[in-house]
N, CA, C and O atoms as CSV, one atom per row, in Angstrom:
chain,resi,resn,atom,element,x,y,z
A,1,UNK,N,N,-49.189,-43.341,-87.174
A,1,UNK,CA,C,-47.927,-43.037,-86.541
A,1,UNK,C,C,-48.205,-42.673,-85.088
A,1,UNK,O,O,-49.070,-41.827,-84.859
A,2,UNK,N,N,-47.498,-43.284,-84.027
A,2,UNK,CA,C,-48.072,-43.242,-82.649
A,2,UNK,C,C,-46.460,-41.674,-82.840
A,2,UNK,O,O,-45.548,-41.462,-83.639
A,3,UNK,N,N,-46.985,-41.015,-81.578
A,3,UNK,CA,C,-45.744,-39.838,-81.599
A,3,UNK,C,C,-45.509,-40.237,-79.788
A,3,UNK,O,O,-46.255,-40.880,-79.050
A,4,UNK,N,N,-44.186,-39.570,-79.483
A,4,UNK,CA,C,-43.664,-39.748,-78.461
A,4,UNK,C,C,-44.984,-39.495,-77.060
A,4,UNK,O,O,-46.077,-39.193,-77.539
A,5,UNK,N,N,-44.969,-39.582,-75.587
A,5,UNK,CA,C,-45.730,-39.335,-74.565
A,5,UNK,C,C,-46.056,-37.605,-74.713
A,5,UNK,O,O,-47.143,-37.080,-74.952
A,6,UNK,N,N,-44.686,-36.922,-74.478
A,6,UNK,CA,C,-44.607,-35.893,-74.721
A,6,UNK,C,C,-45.303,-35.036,-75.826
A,6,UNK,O,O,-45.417,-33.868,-75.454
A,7,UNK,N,N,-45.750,-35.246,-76.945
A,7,UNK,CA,C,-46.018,-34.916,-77.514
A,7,UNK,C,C,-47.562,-34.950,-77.193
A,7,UNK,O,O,-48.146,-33.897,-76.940
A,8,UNK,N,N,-48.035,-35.814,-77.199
A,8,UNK,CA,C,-49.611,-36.545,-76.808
A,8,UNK,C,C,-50.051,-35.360,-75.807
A,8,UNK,O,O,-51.064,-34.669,-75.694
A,9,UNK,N,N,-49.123,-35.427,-75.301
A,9,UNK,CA,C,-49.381,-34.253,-74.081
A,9,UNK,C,C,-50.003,-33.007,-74.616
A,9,UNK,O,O,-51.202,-32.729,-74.609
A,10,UNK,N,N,-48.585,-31.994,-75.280
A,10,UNK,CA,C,-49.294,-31.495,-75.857
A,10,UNK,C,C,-50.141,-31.376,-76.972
A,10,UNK,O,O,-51.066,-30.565,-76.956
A,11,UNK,N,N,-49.997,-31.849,-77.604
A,11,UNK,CA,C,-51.434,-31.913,-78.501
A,11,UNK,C,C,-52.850,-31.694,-77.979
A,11,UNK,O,O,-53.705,-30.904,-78.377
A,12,UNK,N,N,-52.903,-32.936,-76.608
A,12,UNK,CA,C,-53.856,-32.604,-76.097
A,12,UNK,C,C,-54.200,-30.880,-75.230
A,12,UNK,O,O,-55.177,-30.232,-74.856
A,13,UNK,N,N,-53.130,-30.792,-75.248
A,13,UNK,CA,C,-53.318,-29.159,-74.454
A,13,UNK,C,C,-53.819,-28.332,-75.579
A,13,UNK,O,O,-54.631,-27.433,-75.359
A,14,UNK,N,N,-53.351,-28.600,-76.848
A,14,UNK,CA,C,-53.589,-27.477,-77.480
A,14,UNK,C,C,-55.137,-27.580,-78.377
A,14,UNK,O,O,-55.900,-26.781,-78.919
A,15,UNK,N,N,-55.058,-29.253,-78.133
A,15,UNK,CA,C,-56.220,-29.190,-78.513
A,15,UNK,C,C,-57.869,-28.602,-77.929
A,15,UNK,O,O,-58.838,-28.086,-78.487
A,16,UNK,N,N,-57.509,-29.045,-76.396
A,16,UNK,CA,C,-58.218,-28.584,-75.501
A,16,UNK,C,C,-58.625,-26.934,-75.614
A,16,UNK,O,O,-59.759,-26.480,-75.459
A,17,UNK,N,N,-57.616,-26.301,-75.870
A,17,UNK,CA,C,-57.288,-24.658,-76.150
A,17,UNK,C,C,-58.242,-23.993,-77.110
A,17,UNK,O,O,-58.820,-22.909,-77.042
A,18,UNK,N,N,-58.245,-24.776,-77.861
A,18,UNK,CA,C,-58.976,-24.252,-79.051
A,18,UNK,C,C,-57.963,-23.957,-80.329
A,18,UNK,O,O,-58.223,-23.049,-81.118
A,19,UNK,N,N,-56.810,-24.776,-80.471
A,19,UNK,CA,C,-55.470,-24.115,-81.445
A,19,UNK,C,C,-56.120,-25.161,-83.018
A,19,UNK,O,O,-56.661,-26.226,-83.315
A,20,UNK,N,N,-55.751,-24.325,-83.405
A,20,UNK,CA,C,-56.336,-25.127,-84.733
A,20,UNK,C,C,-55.103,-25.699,-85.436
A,20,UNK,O,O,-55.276,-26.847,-85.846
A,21,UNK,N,N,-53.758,-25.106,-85.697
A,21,UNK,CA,C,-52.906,-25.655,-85.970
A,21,UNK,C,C,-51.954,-26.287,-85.106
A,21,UNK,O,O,-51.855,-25.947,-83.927
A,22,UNK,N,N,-51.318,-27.095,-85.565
A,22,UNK,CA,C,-50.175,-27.528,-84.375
A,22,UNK,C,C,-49.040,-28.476,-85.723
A,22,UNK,O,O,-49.484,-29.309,-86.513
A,23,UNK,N,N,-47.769,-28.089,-85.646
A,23,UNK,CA,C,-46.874,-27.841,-86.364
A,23,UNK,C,C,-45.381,-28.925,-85.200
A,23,UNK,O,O,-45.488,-28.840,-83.977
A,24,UNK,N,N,-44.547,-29.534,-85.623
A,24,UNK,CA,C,-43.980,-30.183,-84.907
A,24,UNK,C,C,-42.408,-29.997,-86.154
A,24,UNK,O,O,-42.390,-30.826,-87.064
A,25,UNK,N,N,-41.352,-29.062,-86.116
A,25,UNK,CA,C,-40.392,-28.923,-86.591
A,25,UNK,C,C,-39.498,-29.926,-86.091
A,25,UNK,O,O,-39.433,-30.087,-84.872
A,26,UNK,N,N,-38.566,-30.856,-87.125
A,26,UNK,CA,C,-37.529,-31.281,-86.287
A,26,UNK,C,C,-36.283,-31.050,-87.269
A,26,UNK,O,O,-36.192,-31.509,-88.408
A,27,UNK,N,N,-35.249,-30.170,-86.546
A,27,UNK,CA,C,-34.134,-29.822,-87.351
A,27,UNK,C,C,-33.332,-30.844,-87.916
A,27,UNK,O,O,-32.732,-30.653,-88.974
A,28,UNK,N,N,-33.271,-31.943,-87.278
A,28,UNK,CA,C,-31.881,-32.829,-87.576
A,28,UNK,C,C,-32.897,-33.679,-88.392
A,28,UNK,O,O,-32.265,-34.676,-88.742
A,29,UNK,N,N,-34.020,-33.750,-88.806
A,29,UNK,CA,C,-34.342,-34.471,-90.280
A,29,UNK,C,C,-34.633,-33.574,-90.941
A,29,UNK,O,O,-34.694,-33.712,-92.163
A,30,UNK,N,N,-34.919,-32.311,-90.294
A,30,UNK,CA,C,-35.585,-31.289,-91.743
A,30,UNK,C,C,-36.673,-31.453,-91.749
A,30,UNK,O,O,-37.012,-31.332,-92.927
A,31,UNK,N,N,-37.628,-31.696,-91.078
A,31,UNK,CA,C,-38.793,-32.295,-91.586
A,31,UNK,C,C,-39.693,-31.939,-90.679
A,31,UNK,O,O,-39.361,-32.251,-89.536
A,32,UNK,N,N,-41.116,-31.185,-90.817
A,32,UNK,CA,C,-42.103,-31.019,-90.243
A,32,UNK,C,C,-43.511,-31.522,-90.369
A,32,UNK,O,O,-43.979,-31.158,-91.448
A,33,UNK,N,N,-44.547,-32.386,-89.493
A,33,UNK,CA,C,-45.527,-32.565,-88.827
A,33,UNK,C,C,-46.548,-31.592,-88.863
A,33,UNK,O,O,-46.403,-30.559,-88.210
A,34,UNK,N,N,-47.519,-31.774,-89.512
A,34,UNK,CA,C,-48.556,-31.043,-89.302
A,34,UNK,C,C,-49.541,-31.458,-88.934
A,34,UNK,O,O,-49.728,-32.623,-89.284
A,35,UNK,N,N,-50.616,-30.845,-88.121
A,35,UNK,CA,C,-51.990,-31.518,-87.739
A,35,UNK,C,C,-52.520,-30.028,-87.653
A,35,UNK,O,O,-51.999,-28.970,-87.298
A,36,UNK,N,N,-54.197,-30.507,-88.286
A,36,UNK,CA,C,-54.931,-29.288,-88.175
A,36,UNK,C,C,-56.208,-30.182,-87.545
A,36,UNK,O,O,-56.361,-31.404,-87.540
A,37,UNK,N,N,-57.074,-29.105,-87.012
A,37,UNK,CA,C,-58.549,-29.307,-86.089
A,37,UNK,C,C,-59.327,-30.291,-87.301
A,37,UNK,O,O,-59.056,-30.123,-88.490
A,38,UNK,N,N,-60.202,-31.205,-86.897
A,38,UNK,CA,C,-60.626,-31.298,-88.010
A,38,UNK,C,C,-62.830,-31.056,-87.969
A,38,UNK,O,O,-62.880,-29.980,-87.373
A,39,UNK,N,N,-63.740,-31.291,-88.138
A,39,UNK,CA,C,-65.017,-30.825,-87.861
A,39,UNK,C,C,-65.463,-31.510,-86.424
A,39,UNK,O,O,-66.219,-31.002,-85.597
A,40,UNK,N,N,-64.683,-33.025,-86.320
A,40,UNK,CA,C,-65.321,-33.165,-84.678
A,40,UNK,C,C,-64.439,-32.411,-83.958
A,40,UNK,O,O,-64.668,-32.552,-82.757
A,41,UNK,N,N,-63.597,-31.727,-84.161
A,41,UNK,CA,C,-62.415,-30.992,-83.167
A,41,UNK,C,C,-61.265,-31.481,-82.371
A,41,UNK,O,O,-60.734,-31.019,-81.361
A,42,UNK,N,N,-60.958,-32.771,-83.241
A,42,UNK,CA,C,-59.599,-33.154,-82.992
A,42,UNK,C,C,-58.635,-33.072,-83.973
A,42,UNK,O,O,-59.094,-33.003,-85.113
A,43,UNK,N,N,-57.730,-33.063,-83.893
A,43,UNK,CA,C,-55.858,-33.129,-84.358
A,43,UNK,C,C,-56.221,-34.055,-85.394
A,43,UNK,O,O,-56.997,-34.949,-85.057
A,44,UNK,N,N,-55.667,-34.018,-87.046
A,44,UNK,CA,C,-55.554,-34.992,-87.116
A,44,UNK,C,C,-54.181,-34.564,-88.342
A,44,UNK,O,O,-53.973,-33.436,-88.787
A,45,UNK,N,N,-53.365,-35.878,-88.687
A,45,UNK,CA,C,-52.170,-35.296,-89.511
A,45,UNK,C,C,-52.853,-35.238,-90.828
A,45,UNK,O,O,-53.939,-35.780,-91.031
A,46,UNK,N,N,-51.988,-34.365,-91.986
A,46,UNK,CA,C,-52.301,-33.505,-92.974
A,46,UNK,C,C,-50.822,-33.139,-93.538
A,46,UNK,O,O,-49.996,-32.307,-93.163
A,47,UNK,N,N,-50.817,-34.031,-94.523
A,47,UNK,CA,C,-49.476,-34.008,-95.545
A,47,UNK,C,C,-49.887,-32.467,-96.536
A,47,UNK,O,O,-51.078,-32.249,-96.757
A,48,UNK,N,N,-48.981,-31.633,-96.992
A,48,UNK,CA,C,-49.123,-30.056,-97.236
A,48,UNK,C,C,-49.295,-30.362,-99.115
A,48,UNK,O,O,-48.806,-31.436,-99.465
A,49,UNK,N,N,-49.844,-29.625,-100.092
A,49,UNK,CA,C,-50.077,-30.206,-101.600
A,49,UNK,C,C,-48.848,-29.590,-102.165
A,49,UNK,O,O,-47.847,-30.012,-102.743
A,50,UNK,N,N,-49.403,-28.171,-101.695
A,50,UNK,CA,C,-48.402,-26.920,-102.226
A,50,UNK,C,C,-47.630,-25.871,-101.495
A,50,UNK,O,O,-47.354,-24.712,-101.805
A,51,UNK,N,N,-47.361,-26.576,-100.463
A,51,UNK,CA,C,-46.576,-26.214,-98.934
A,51,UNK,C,C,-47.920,-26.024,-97.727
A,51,UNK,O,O,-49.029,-26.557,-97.697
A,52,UNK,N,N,-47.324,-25.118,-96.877
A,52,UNK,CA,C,-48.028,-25.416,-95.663
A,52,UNK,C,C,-49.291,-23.835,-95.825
A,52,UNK,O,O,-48.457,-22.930,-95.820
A,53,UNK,N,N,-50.025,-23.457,-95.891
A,53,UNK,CA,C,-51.436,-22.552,-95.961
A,53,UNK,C,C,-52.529,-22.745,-94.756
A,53,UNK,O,O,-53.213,-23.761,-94.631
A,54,UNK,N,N,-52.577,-21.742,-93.993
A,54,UNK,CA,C,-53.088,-21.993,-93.034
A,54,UNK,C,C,-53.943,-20.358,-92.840
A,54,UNK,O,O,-53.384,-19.278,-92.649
A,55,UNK,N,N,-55.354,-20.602,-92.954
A,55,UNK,CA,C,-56.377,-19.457,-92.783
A,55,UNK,C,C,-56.085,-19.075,-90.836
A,55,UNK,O,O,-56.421,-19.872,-89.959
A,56,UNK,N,N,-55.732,-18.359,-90.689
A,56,UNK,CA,C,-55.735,-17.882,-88.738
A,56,UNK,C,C,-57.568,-17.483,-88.409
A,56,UNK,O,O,-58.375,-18.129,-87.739
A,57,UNK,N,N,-57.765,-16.152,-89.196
A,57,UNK,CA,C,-58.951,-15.574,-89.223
A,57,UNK,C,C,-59.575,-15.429,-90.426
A,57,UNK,O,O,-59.195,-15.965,-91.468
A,58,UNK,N,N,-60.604,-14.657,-90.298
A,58,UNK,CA,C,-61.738,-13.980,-91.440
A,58,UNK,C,C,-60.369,-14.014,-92.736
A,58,UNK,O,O,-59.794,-14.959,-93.275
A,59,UNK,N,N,-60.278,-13.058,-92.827
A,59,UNK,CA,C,-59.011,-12.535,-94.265
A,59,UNK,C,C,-57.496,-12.551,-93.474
A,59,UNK,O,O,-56.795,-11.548,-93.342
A,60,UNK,N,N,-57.204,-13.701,-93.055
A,60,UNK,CA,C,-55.691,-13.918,-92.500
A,60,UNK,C,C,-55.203,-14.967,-92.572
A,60,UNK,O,O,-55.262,-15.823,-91.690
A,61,UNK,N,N,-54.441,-15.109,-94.014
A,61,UNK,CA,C,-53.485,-16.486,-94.265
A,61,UNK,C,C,-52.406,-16.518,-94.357
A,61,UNK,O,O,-51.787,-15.562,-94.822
A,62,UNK,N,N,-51.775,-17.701,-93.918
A,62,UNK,CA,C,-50.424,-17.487,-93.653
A,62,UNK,C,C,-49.516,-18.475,-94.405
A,62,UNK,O,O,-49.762,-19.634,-94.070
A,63,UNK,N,N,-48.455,-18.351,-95.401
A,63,UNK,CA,C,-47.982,-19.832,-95.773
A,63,UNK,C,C,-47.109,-19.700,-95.395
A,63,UNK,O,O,-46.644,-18.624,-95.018
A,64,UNK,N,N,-46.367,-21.216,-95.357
A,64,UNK,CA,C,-45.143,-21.661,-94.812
A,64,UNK,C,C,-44.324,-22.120,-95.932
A,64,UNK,O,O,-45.120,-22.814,-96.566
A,65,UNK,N,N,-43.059,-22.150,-96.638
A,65,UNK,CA,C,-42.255,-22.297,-96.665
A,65,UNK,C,C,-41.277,-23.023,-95.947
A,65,UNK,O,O,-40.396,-22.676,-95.161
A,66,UNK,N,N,-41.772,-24.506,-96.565
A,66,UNK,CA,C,-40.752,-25.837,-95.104
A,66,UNK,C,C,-38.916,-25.067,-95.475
A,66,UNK,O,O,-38.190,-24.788,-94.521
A,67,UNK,N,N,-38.587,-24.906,-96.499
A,67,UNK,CA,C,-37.335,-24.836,-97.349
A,67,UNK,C,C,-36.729,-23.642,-96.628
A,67,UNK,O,O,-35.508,-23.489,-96.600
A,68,UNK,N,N,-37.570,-22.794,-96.045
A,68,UNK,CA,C,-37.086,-21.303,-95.480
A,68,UNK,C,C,-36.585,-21.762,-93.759
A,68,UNK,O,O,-35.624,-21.344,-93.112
A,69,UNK,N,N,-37.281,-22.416,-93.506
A,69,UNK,CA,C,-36.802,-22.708,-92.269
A,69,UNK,C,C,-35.011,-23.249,-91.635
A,69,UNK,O,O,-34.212,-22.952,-90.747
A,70,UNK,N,N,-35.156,-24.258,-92.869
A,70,UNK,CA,C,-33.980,-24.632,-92.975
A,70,UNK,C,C,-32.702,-23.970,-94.007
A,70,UNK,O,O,-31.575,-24.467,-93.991
């Protein structure tokens, strides 16, 4: 899936950053985009099993709930 210029953009910023997640909400489908770091240290997309789970630090996880958003 190629994504808009804009987007490319940032991705690359955040990738550059050091962000490990990067999350792309869009209200009028409901529907969210995920990409996590992967071992060479780029973006790559990542469909969720049992929603969205994401380690931040050492003992810090966070889940998402796509259904809560909306």
């Amino acid at each position: 899936m190629s994504m808009p210029p804009r987007r490319n953009e940032k991705l690359g910023l955040y990738q550059d950053h050091g962000v490990d997640y990067y999350l792309i909400v869009d209200p009028n489908d409901h529907a969210v985009e995920a990409y996590e770091r992967n071992d060479e240290g780029n973006f790559q997309q990542f469909e969720p099993v049992n929603g969205y789970e994401f380690t931040l630090c050492n003992n810090c996880r966070i889940s998402l709930d796509v259904g809560s958003i909306f």
